[in-house]
N, CA, C and O atoms as a DFTB+ gen file, in Angstrom:
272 C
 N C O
     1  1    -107.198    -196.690    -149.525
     2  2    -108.334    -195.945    -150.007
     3  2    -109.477    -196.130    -149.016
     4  3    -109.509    -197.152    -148.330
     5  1    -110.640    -194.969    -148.883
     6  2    -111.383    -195.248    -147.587
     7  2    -112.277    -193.918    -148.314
     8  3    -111.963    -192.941    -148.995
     9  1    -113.587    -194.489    -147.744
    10  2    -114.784    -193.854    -148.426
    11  2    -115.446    -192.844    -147.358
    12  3    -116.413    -193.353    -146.791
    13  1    -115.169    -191.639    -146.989
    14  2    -116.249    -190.809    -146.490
    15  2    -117.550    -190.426    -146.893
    16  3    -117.999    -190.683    -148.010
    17  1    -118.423    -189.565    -145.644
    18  2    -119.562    -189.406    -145.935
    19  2    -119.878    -187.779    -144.898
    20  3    -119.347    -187.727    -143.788
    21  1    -120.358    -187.109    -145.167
    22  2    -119.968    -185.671    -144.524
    23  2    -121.569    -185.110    -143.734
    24  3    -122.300    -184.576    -144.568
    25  1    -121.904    -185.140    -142.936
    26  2    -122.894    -185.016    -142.114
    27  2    -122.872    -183.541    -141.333
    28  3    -121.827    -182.951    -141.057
    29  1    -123.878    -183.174    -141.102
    30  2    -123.970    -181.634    -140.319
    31  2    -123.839    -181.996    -138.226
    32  3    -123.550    -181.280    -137.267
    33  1    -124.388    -184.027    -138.447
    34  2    -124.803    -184.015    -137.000
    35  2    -125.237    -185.146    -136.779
    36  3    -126.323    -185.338    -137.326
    37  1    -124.740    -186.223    -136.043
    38  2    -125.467    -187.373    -135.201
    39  2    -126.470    -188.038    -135.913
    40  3    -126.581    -189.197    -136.313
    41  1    -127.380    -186.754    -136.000
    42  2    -128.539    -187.469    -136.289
    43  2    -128.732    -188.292    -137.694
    44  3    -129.653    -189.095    -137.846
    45  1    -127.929    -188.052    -138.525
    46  2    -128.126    -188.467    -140.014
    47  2    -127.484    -189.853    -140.326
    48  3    -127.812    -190.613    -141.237
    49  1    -126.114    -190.112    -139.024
    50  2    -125.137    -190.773    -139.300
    51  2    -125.990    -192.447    -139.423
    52  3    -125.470    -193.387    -140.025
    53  1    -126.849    -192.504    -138.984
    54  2    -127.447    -194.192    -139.464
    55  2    -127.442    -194.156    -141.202
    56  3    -126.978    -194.930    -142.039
    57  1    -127.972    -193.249    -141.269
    58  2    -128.647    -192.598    -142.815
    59  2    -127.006    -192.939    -143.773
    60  3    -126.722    -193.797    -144.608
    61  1    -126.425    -192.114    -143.320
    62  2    -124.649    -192.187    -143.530
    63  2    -124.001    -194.082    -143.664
    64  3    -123.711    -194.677    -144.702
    65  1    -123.968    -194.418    -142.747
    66  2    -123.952    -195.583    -141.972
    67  2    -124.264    -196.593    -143.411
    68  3    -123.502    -197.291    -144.080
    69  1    -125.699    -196.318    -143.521
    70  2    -126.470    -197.368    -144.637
    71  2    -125.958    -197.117    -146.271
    72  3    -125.991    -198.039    -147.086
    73  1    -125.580    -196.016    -146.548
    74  2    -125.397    -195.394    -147.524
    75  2    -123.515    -195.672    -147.800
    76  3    -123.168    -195.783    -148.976
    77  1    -122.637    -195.748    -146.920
    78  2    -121.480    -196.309    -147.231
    79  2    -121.248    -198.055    -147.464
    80  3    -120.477    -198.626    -148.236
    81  1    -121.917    -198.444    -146.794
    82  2    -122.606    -200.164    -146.403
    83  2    -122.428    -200.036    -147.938
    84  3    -121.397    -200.182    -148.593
    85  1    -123.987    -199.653    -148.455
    86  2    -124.191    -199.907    -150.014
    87  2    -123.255    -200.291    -150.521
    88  3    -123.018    -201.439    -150.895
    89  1    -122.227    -198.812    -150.631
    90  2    -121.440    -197.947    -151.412
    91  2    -120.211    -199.259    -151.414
    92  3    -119.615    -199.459    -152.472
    93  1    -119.989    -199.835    -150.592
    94  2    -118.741    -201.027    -150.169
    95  2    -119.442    -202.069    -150.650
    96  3    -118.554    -202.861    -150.963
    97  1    -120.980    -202.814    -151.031
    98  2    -121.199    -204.103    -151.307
    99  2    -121.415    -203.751    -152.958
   100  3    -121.298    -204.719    -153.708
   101  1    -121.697    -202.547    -153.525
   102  2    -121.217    -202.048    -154.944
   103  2    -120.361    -202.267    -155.138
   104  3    -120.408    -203.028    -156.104
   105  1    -119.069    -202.060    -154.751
   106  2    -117.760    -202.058    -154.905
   107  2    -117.725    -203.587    -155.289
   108  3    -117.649    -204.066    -156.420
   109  1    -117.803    -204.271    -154.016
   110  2    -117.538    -205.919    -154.071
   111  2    -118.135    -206.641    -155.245
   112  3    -117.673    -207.473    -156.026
   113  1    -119.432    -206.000    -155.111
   114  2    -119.862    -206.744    -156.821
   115  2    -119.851    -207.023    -157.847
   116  3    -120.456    -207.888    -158.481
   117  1    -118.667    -205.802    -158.272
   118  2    -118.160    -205.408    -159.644
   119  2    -117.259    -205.708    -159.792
   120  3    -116.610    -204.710    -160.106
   121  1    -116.304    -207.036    -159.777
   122  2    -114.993    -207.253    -160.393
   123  2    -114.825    -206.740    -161.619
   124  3    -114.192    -205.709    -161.395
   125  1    -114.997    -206.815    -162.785
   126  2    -115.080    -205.507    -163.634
   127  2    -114.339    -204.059    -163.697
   128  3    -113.594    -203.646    -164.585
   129  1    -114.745    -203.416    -162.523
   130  2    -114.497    -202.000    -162.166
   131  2    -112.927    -202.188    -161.740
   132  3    -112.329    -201.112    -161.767
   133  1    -112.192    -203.205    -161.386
   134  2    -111.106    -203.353    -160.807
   135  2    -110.981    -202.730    -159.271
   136  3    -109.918    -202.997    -158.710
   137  1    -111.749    -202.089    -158.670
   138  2    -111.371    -201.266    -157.850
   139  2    -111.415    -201.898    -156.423
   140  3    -112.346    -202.610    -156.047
   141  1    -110.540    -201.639    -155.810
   142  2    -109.901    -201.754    -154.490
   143  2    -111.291    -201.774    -153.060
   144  3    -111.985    -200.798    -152.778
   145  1    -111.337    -202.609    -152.647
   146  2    -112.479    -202.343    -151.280
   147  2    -111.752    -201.168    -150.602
   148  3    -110.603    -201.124    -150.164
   149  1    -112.723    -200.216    -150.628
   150  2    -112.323    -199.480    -149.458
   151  2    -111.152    -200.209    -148.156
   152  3    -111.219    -201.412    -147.902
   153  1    -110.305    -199.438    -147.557
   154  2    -109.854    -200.471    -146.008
   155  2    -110.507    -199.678    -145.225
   156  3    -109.907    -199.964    -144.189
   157  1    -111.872    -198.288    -144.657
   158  2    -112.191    -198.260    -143.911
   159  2    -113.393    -197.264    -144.385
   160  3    -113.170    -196.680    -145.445
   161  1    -114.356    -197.052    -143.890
   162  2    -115.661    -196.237    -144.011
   163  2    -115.927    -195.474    -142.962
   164  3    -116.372    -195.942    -141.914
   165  1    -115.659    -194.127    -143.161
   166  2    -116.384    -193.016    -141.706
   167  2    -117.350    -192.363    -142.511
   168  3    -117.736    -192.406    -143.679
   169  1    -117.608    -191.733    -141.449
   170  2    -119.059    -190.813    -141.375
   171  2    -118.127    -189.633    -140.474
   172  3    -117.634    -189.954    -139.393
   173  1    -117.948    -188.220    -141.057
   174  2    -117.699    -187.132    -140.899
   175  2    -118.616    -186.072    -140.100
   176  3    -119.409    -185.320    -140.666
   177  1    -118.399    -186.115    -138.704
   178  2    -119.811    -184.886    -138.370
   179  2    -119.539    -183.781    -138.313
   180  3    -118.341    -183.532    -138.178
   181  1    -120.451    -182.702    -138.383
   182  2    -119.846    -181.114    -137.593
   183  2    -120.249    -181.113    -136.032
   184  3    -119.870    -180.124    -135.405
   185  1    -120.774    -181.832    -135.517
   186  2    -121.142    -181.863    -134.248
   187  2    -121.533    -182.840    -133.565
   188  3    -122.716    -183.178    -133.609
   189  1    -120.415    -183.645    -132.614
   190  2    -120.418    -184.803    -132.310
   191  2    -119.876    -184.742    -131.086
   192  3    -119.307    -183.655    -130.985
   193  1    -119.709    -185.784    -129.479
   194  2    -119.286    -185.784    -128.660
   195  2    -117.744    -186.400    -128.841
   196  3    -116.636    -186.198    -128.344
   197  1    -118.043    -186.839    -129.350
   198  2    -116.556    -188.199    -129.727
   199  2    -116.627    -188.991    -130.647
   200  3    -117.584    -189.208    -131.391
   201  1    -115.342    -189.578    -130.627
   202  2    -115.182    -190.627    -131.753
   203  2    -115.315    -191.813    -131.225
   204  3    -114.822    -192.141    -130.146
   205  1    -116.229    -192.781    -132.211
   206  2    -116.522    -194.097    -132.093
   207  2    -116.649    -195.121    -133.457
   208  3    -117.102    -194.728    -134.533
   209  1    -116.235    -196.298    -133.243
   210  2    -116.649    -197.157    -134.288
   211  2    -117.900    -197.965    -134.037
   212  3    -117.978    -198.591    -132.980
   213  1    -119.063    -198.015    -135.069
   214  2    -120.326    -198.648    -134.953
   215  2    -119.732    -200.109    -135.441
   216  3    -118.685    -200.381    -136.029
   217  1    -120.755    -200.902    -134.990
   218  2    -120.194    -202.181    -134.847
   219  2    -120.504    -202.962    -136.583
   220  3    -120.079    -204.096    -136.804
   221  1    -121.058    -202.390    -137.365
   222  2    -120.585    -202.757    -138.952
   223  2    -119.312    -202.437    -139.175
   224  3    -118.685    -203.045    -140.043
   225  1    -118.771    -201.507    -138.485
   226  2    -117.342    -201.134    -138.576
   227  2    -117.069    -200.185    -139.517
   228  3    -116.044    -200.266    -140.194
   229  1    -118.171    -198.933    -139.702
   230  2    -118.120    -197.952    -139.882
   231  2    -117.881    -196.844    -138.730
   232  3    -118.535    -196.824    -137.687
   233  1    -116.940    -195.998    -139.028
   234  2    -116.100    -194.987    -138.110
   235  2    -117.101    -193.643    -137.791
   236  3    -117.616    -193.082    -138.758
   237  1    -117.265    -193.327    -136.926
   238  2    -117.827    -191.501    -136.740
   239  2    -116.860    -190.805    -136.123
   240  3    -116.335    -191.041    -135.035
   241  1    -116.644    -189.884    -136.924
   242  2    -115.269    -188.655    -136.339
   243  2    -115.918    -187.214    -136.644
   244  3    -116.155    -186.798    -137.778
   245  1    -116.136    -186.607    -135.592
   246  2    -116.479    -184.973    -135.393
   247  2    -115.256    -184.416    -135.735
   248  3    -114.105    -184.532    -135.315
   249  1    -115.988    -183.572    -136.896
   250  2    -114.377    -182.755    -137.796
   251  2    -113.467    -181.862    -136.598
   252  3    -112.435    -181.245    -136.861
   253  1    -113.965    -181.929    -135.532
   254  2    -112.876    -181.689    -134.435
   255  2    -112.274    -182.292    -134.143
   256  3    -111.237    -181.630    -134.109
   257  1    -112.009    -183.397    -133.784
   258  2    -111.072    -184.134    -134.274
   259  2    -109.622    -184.173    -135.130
   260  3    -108.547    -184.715    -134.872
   261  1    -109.959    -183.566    -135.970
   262  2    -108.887    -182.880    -136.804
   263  2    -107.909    -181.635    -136.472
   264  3    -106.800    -181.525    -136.996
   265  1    -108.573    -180.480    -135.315
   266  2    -107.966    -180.235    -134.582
   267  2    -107.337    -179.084    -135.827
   268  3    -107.202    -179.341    -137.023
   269  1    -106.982    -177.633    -135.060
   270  2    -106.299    -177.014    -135.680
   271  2    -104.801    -176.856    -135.757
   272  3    -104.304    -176.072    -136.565
């Protein structure tokens, strides 16, 4: 299981970035919820040079990437 986040562009992906972070130390907090840690967190762009992992170890992949 792995948590996306869907961006128009670069510029938002910190914004993205902080907002999956959360979204994964929610998760961890709630034994309760039963639910599984994510195993990876991207950030989805429409317009990006390439793919890279930021060093929290959240992913950025330009939906080209995906490739037709």
């Amino acid at each position: 299981m792995g948590a996306f986040e869907v961006k128009l562009s670069e510029e938002k992906v910190a914004a993205a970035e902080k907002n999956l972070l959360r979204l994964k130390d929610k998760i961890a907090r709630n034994p309760a919820a039963r639910n599984a840690e994510p195993s990876f967190l991207a950030v989805l762009v429409g317009k990006a040079s390439y793919m890279w992992k930021m060093p929290s170890g959240v992913y950025v992949i330009p939906i080209t990437e995906f490739g037709a």
